[in-house]
C-alpha positions as CSV (number, residue, x, y, z in Angstrom):
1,X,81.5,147.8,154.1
2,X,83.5,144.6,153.3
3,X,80.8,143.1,151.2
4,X,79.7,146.8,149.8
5,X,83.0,146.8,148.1
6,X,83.7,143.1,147.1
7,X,80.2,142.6,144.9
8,X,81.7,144.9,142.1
9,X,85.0,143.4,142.3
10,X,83.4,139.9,141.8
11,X,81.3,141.5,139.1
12,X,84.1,143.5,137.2
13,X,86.0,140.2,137.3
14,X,82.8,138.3,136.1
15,X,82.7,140.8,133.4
16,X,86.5,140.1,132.3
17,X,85.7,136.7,132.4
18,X,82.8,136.9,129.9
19,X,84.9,139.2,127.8
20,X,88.1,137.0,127.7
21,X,85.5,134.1,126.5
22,X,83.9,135.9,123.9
23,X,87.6,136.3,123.0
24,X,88.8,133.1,122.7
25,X,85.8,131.9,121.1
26,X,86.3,134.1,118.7
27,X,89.9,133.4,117.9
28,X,89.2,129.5,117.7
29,X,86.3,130.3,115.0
30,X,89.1,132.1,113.5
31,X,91.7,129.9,113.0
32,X,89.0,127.2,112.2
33,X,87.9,129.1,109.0
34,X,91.9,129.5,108.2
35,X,92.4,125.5,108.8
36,X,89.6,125.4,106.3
37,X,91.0,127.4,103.8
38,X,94.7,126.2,104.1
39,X,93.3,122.6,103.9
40,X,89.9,122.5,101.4
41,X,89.7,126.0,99.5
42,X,93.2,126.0,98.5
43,X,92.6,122.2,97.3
44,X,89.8,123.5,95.4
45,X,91.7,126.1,93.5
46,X,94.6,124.5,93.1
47,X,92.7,121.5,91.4
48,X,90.9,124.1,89.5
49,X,93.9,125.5,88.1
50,X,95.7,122.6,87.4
51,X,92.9,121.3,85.6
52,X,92.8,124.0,83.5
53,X,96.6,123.8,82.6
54,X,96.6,120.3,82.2
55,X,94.1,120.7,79.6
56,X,95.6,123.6,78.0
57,X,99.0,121.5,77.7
58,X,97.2,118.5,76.2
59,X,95.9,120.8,73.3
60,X,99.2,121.9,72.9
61,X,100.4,118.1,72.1
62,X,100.3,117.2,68.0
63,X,100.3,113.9,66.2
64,X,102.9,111.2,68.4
65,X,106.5,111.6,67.3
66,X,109.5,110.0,68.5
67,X,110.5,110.9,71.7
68,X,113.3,113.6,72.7
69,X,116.6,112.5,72.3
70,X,115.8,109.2,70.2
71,X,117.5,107.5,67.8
72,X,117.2,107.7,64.1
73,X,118.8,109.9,61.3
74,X,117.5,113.2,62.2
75,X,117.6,113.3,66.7
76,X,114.8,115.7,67.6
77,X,116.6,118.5,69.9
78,X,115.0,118.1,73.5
79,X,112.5,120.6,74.8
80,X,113.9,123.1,77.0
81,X,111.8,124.2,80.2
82,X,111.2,127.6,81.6
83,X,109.8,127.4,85.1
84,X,105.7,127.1,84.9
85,X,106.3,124.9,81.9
86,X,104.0,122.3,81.8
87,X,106.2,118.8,81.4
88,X,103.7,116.6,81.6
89,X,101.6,114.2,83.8
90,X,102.2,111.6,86.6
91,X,100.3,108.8,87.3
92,X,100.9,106.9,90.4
93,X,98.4,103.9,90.9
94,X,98.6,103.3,94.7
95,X,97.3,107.1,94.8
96,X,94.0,106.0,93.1
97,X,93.0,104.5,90.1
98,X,92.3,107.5,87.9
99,X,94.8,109.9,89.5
100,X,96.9,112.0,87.4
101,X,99.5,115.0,88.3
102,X,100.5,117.6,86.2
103,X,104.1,117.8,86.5
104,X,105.7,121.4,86.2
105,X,109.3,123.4,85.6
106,X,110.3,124.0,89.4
107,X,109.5,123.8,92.9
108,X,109.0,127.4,93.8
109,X,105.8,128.3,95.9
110,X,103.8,130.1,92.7
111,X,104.4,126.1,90.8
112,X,103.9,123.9,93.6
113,X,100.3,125.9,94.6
114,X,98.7,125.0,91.6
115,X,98.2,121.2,92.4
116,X,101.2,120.2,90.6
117,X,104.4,118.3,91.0
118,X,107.5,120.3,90.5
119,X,110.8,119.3,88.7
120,X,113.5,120.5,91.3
121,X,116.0,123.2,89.3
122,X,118.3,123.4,92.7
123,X,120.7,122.2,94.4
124,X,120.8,119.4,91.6
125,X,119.0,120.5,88.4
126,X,116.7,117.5,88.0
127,X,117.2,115.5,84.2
128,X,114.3,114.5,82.1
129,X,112.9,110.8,82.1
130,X,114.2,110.9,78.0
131,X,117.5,112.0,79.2
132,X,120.1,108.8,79.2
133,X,120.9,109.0,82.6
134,X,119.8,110.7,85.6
135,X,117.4,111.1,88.5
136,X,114.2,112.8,87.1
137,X,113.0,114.3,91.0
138,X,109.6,116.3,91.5
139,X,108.1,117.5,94.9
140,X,104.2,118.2,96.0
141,X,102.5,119.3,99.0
142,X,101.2,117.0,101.0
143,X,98.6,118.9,102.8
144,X,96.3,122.2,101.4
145,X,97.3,123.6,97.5
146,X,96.1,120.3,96.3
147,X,97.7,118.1,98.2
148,X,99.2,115.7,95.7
149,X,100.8,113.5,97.5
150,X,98.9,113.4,100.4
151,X,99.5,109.4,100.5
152,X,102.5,109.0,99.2
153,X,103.4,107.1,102.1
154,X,101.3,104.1,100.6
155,X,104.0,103.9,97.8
156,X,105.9,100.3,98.3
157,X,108.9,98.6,96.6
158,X,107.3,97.2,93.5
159,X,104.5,99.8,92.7
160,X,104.4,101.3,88.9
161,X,104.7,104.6,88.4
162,X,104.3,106.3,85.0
163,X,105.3,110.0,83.5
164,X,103.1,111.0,80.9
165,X,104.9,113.2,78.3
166,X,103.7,114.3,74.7
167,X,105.5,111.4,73.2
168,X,106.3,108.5,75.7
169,X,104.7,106.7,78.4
170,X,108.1,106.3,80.9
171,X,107.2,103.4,83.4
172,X,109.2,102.9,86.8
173,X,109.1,100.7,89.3
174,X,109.3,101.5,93.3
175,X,112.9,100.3,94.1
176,X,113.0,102.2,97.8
177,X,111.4,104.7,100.5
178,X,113.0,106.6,102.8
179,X,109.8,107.6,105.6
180,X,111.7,110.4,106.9
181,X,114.6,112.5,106.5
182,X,115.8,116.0,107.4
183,X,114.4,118.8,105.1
184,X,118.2,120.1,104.5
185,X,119.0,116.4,103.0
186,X,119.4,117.4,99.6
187,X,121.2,114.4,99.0
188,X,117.8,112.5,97.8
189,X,117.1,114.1,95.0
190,X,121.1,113.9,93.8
191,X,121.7,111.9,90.1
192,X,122.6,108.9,92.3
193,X,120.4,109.6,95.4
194,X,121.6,109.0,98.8
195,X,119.9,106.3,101.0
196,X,118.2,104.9,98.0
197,X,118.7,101.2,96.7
198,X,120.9,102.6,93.9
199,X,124.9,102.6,93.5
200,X,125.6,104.0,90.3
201,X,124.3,106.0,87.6
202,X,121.0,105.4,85.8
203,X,117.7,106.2,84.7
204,X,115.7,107.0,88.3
205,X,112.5,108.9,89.5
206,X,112.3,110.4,92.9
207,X,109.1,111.8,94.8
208,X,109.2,114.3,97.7
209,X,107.2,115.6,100.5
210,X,106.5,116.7,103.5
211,X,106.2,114.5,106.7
212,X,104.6,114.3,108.8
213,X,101.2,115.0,107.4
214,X,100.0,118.5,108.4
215,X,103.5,119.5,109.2
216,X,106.8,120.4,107.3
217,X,109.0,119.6,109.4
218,X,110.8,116.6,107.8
219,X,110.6,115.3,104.5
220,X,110.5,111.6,103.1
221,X,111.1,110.2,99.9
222,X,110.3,107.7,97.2
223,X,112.5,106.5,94.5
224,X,111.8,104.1,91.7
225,X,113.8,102.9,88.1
226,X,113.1,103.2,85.1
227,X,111.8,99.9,83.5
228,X,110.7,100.5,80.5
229,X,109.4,103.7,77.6
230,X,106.5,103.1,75.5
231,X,105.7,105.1,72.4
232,X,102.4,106.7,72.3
233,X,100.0,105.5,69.9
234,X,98.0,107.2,67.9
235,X,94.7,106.6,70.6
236,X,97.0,107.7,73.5
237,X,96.6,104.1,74.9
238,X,97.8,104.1,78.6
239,X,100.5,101.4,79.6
240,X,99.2,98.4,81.0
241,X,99.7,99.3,84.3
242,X,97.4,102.1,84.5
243,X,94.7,100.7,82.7
């Protein structure tokens, strides 16, 4: 009678077995396809989109002029921003030869899921790289949405850095990194960052991102001086450094 009634049992729990299998195979096919679309199809549209703004801002941009807030007898007014407000484009070497960011008004999800960098608005509203002093500070995913600064970890004291705007090529220089840092320091991205090679007020550029890579749980930070502003020409030639 024993072994009447323990062949179903074995059976039943053979069966459960072959269920709970199906199951989890199921589940990890599952959350493959979302790893896929978190970290390729959302790089795809992303890059799609921002392709498509980036080219829409470009046609947007006239004959060079003198840039915002320059000298002269009649001072241009500067452009004011409305978040989504294409800025303009960053171009960071050490990311690849080539590479170019949009850069975009704020850092909310809907701006910083189209493949762009974001100019922060909060806690410190970020100035502009023609402003005469301040800390010009944009953020970007790291991982999925385009992933723009994926590498930014590659970014070492003495690497250019160039924003791209209708009228001036600003170039900076790498002056400091920070690898990691809580997510609540806000003070990175203050006028006069915190932890940064920098004492006093002037004309500086700071990256942020997540760290590490496939995570959010920290964030690190790169920051860099302004060196020098170069007119556009009338052939949009590119700085030296990025040609």
């Amino acid at each position: 009678m024993g072994k009447r009634h323990g062949k179903p049992k074995r059976g039943r729990f053979a069966a459960v077995l072959g269920v709970t299998g199906e199951l989890l195979i199921t589940l990890g096919l599952l959350m493959g396809l979302f790893v896929a679309y978190s970290l390729w199809w959302t790089d795809v549209v992303a890059d799609r989109s921002a392709g498509q703004a980036g080219d829409r801002l470009r046609q947007t941009w006239t004959a060079p002029s003198a840039p915002p807030g320059g000298g002269g007898g009649s001072t241009p007014a500067a452009p004011v921003y409305a978040p989504g407000d294409g800025v303009g484009f960053l171009h960071v070497p050490a990311l690849g030869r080539g590479n170019q960011i949009m850069i975009k008004m704020g850092t909310a999800p809907e701006v910083l899921n189209e493949g762009v960098a974001g100019v922060y608005e909060e806690p410190y509203r970020s100035a502009m790289p023609w402003d005469a002093q301040g800390n010009f500070t944009l953020a970007a995913h790291r991982d999925g949405h385009g992933a723009k600064f994926h590498d930014l970890d590659k970014l070492a004291a003495g690497d250019p850095v160039v924003v791209e705007t209708k009228d001036a090529w600003y170039v900076y220089k790498v002056a400091g990194t920070l690898p990691q840092t809580s997510k609540f320091n806000v003070g990175v991205v203050a006028p006069v960052p915190q932890g940064s090679p920098f004492t006093g007020p002037g004309r500086y550029l700071t990256l942020t991102t997540c760290t590490p890579v496939y995570t959010s749980r920290y964030r690190m930070a790169v920051w860099a001086q302004l060196v020098r502003v170069d007119p556009v020409d009338a052939r949009r030639t590119p700085p030296a450094e990025l040609r």
